[in-house]
C-alpha positions in Angstrom: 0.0 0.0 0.0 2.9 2.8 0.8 4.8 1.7 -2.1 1.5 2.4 -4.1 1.5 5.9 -2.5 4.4 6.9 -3.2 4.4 5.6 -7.3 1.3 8.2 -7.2 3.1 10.5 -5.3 5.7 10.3 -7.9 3.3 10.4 -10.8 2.1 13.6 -9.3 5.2 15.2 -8.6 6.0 14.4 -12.6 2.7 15.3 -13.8 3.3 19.4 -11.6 7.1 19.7 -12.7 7.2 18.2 -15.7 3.9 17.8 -17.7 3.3 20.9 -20.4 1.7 23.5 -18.2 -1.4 23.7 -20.7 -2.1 20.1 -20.5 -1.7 19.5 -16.6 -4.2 22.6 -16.3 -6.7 21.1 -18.1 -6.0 17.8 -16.9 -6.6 18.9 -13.8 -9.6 21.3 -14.4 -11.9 19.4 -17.0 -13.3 17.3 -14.4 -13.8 20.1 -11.5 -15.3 21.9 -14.5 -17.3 18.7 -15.3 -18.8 18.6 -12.1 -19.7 21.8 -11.5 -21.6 21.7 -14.3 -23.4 19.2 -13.3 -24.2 20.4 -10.2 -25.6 23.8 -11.5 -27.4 21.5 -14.3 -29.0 19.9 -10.8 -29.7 23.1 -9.4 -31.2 24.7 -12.3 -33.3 21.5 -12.2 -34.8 22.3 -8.9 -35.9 26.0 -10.0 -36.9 24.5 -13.7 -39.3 22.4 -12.0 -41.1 24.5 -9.1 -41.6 27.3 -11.8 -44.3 25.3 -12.9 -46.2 25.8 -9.1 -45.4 29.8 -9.9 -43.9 32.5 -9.1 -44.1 32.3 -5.6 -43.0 28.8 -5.4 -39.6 30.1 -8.1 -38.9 33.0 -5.5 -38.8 30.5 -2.4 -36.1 28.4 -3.9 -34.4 32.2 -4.7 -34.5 33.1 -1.2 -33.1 29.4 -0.2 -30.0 30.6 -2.0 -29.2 32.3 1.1 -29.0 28.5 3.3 -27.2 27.0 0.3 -24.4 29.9 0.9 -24.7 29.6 4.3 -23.6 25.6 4.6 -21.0 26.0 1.8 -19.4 28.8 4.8 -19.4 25.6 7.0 -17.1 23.8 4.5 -15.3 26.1 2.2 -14.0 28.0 5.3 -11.4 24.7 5.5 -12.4 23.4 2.2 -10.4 25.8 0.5 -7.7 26.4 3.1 -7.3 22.8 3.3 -7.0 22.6 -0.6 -4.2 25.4 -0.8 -2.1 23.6 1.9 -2.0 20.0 1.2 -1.3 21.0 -2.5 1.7 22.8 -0.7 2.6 20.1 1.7 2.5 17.6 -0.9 4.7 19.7 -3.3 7.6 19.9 -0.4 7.0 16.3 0.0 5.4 16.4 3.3 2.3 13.7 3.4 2.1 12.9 6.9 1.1 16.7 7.9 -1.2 16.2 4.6 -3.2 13.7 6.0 -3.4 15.5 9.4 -5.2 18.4 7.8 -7.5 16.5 5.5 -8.6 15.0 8.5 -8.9 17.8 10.9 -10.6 20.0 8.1 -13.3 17.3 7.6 -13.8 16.9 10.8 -14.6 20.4 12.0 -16.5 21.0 8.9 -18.8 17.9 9.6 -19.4 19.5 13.4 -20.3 23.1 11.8 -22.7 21.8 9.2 -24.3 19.9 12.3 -24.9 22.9 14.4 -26.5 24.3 11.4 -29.0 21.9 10.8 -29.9 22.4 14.6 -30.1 26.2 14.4 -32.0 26.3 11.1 -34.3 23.5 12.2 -35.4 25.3 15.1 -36.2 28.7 13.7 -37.1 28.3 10.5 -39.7 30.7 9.9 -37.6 33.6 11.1 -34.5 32.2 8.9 -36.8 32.6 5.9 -38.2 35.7 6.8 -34.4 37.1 7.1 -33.2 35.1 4.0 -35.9 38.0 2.3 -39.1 35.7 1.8 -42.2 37.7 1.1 -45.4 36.4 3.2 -46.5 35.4 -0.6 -43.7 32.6 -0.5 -42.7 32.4 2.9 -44.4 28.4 3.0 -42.9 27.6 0.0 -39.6 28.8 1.2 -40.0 26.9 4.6 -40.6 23.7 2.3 -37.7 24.2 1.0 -35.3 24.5 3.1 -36.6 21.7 5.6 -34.8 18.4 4.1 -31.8 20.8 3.0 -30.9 21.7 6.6 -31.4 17.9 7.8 -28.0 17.2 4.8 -25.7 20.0 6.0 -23.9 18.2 8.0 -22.8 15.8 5.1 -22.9 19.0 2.6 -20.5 20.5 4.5 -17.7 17.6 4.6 -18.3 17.1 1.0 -16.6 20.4 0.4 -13.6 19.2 2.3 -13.1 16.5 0.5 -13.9 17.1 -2.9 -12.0 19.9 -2.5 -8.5 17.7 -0.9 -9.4 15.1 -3.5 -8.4 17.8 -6.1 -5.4 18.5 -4.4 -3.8 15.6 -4.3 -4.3 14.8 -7.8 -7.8 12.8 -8.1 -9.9 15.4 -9.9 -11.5 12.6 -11.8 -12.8 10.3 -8.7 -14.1 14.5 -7.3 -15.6 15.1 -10.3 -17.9 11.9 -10.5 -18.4 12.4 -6.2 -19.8 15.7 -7.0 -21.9 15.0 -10.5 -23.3 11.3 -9.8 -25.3 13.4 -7.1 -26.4 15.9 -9.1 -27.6 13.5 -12.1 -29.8 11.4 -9.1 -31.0 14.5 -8.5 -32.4 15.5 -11.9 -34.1 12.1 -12.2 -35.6 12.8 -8.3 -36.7 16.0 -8.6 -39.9 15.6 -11.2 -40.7 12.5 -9.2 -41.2 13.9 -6.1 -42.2 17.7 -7.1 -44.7 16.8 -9.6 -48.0 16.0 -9.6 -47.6 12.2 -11.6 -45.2 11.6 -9.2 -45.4 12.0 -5.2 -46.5 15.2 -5.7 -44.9 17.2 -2.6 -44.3 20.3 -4.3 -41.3 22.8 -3.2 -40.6 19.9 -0.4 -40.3 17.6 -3.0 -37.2 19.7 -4.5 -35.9 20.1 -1.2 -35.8 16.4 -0.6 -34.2 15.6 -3.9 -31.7 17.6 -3.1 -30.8 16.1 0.4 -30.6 12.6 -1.1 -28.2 13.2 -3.7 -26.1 15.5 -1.2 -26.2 12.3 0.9 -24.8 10.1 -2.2 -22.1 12.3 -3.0 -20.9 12.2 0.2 -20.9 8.4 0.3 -19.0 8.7 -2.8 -16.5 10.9 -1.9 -15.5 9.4 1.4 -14.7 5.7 -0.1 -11.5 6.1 -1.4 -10.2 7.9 2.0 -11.8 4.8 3.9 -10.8 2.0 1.9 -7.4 3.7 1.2 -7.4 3.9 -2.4 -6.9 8.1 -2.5 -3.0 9.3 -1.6 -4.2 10.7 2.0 -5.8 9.3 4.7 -8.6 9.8 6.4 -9.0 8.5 9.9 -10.1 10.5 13.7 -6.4 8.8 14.5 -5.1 12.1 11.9 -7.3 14.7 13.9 -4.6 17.2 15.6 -5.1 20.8 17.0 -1.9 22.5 15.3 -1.6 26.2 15.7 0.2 26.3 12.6 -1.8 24.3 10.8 -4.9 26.3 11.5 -3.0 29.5 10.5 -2.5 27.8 7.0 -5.6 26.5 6.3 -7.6 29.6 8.0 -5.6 32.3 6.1 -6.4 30.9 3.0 -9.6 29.4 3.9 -10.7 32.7 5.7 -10.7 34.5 1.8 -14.0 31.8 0.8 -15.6 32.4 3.7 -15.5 36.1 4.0 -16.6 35.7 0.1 -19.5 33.4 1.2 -20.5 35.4 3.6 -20.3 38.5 1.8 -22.6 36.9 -0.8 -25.2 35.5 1.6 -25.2 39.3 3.1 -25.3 40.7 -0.3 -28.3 37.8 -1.8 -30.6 38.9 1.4 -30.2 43.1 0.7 -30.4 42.3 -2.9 -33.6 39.6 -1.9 -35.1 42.4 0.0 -35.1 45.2 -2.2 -36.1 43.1 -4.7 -39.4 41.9 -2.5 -40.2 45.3 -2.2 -40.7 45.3 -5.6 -42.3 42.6 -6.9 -42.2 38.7 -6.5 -41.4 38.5 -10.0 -38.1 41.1 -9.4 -37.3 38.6 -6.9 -37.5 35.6 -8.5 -35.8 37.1 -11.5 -32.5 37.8 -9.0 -32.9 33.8 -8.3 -33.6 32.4 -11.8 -30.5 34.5 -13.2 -28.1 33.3 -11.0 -28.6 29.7 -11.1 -28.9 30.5 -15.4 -25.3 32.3 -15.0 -23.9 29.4 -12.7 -23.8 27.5 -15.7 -21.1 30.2 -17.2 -19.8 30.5 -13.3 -19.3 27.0 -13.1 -16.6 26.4 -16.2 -15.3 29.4 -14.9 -14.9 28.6 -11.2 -13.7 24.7 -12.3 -11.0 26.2 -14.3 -9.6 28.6 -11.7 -9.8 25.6 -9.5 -7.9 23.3 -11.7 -5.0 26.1 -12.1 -4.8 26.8 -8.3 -3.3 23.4 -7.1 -1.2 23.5 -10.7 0.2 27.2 -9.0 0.5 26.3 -5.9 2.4 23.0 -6.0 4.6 24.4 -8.1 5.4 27.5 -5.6 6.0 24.9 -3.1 8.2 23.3 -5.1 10.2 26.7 -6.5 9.3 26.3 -9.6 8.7 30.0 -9.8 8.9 29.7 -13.9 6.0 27.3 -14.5 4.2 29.0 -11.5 4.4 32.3 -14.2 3.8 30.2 -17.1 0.3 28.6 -15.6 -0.8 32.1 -15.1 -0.5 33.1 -18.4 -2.0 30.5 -19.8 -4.7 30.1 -17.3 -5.3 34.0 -17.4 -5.4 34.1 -21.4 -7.9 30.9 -21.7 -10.3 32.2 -18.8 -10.9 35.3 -20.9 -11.4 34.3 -24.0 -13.6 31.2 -22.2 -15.8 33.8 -21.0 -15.8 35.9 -24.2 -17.4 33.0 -26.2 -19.8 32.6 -23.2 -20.8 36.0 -22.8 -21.8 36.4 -26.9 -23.6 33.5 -26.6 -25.6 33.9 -23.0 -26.6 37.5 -24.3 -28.0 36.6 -27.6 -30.4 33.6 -26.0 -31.0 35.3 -23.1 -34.7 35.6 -24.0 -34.6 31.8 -24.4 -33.4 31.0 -21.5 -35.2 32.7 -19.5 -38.5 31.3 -20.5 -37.6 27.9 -19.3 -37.5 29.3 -16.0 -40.7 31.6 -15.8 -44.0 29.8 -16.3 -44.6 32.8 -19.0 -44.5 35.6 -16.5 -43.9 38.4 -18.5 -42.1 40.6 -16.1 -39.7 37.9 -15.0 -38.5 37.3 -18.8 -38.2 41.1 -18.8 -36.4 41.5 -16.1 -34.6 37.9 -16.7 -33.4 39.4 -20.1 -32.0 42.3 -19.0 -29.9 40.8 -16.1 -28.6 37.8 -18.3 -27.4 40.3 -20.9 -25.7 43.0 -18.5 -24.0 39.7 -16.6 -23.0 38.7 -19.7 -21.1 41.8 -20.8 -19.0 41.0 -17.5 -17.8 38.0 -17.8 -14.9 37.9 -19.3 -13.7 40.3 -16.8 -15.2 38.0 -13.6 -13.4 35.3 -15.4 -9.7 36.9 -15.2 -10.6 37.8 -12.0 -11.3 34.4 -10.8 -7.5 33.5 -12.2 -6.2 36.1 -9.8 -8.0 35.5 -7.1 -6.8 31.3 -7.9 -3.4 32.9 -8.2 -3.2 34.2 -4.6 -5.1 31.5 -2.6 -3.1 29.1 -4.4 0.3 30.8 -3.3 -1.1 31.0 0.4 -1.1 35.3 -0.3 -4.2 35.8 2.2 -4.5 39.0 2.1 -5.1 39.4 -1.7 -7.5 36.1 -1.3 -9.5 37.8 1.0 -9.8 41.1 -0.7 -10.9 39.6 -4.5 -12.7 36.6 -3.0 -15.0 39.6 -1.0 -15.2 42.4 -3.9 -18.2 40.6 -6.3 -20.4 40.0 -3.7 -19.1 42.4 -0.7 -17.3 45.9 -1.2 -18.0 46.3 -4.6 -21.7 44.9 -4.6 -22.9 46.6 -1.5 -22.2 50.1 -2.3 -23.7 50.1 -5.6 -26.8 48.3 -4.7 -29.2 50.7 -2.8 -28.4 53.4 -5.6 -29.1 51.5 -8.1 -32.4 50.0 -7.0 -33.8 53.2 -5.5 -32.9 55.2 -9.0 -33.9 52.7 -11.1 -36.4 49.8 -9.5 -36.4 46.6 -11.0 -34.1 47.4 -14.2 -31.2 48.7 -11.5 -31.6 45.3 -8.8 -30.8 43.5 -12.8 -28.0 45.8 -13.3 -25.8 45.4 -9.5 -24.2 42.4 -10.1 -22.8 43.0 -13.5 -21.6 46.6 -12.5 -19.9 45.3 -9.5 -17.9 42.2 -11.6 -17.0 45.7 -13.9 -15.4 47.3 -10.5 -13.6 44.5 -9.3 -10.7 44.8 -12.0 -9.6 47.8 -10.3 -9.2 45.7 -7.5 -7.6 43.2 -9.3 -5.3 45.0 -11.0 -2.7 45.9 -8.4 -3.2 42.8 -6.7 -1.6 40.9 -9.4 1.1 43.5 -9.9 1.8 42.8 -6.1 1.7 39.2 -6.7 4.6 39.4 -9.6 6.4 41.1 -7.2 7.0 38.8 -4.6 7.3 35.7 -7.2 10.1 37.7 -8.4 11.7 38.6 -5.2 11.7 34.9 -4.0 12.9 34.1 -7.7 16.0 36.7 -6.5 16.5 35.0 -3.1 16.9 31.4 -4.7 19.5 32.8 -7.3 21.4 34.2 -4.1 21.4 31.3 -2.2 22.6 29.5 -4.8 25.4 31.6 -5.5 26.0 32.2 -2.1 25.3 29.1 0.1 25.3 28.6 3.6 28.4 26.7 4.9 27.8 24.3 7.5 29.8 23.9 10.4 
């Protein structure tokens, strides 16, 4: 068994330092992306199917967005951490400490997801009602977030592993962890939300959901229990490191402010909205889960780059850690290019799968999928940044692009826009913040170059100049 580990250790190691930066990006990217997909194919599912109950029933699972954020804080907060360190660890060679914080990671994020399901359980109502549910869904939002609080727990470990499973090299076995739940889940959903089926409605949704959470999490945890992944997953590996929390949290802390930001931003934007109409709201809903299918490829190839980057910064490689940049930085915007011409001519389209021919929600639908769309290439290069500094343990910068889309260039721009403009401006806030986060970005890579090329300067002079011993 170790000798098995270390040939796919070695394979790794070969694949990171050796392999054509192009192809070990996309090697390591096309299955994240795959199952991203996949899930947002799932989740659009859910929304595809309650629009036929209406409008009310479309802006409950819109409001619900708010829990979905809220569990993913429980996870990514080590998820992500975890993910930028073992790639590190494992690029200096150093599995044992690996293992450790997989296993720590999952464990704590496993405890928070629990202690959500017991808060959200207990005051639902006044969760909804925060989340920004109008007394026209407020039920229907209830329904639906009933069976998804009762899998956070397990929602909440998945992160950590899929996300470690990534790391150490087994994209492919996360990928299929993560999608052969959300295919279960498009098969579940009509049989239990519609009326030929059991006929439960918006709980119905709710419950499909939970059950193919619950399968990917059974997926994901086999080959760390039956010791087929590189790392190990065991309560024997659980330690309480102060330096490996200051790893893990500095990087993790950067998707968790981010989360939190958005789940801030999703109820002002979900109240503003219900002061509007329930067809404004559901429009905020039904757009995002149509862009997460754009978001996805996006987010699956700055996920597949970051380990690439960060392996090889652990391994001073500072060359190919350039080189994956470029050609991470270069595809992501011409990715979202192609994306954005063809979201904004079908936007109409789209947006009447989704609307149960409301009117006003393809109007306002339109219009948001079209402004988004102008963005994108700009929130994709982003994204590559933001990869960029999480995946070189640079915290600071993490934190400050991870919270700009959703947080400090969202929130200002959002009461403006909606009390100048109504409905038309709560379409507009989310495309006008991904325009203001380049200046953000901007420097942040500039500072980034910097310090690649200052430990680049400190490697040359230690090699001229080496220590003597003795």
């Amino acid at each position: 068994m170790t000798d098995r580990k270390e040939s796919r250790q070695l394979k790794r190691e070969n694949m990171m330092l050796s392999m054509p930066l192009p192809k070990v990006i996309l090697t390591m990217a096309y299955p994240t992306i795959i199952s991203f997909l996949i899930n947002s194919i799932y989740s659009m599912a859910d929304i595809y199917f309650v629009s036929s109950i209406g409008t009310n029933a479309t802006a409950a699972v819109s409001v619900n967005s708010a829990l979905d954020s809220l569990i993913m804080v429980a996870g990514s907060l080590f998820a992500v951490g975890a993910s930028s360190y073992v790639a590190r660890l494992l690029g200096a060679g150093n599995r044992k400490k690996a293992e450790q914080t997989v296993s720590t990671c999952f464990c704590i994020a496993f405890v928070l997801g629990f202690l959500i399901m017991l808060i959200g359980v207990s005051f639902r109502r006044p969760m909804v009602r925060l989340f920004g549910a109008t007394e026209t869904c407020e039920q229907y939002a209830i329904d639906y977030a009933t069976y998804v609080l009762y899998a956070a727990p397990f929602m909440a470990a998945s992160f950590v592993m899929n996300q470690c499973l990534r790391a150490e090299g087994s994209a492919l076995y996360s990928m299929f962890g993560m999608g052969i739940g959300g295919v279960i889940n498009c098969f579940l959903d009509p049989v239990f939300i519609l009326p030929w089926g059991l006929d439960m409605g918006v709980a119905g949704a709710s419950l499909a959901t939970a059950i193919s959470k619950l399968i990917g999490f059974v997926i994901l945890i086999i080959p760390y229990l039956r010791g087929r992944s590189m790392l190990r997953l065991s309560i024997r590996n659980v330690v309480f490191q102060a330096s490996m929390f200051r790893e893990v949290l500095s990087v993790g802390s950067s998707s968790m402010f981010r989360t939190l930001l958005s789940i801030v931003s999703g109820i002002l934007i979900n109240r503003e909205a219900g002061l509007i109409s329930d067809a404004a709201l559901a429009c905020i809903g039904v757009t995002n889960k149509c862009m997460m299918f754009c978001f996805s490829i996006i987010l699956g190839f700055s996920n597949g780059f970051q380990p690439v980057a960060g392996f090889n910064w652990g391994a001073r490689r500072y060359d190919r850690v350039r080189g994956s940049f470029r050609f991470a930085s270069r595809t992501a915007f011409l990715g979202g290019l192609v994306m954005a011409m063809l979201t904004g001519v079908f936007a109409p389209q789209i947006i009447r799968w989704f609307s149960s021919g409301d009117a006003e929600l393809i109007r306002l639908g339109t219009l948001c999928i079209r402004l988004q769309a102008v963005a994108l290439p700009i929130h994709a290069w982003v994204a590559i940044v933001n990869s960029m500094a999480a995946g070189l343990g640079k915290a600071k910068i993490a934190i400050l692009l991870a919270t700009a889309r959703q947080g400090s260039c969202f929130i200002p721009v959002l009461y403006p826009l909606s009390r100048l403009f109504g409905a038309e401006g709560i379409a507009s806030v989310q495309a006008v913040a991904d325009v203001l986060t380049l200046a953000l970005a901007i420097p942040a890579l500039l500072s980034i170059r910097r310090m690649i090329r200052e430990a680049e300067e400190q490697d040359a002079e230690r090699k001229l100049h080496p220590i003597e011993e003795g």
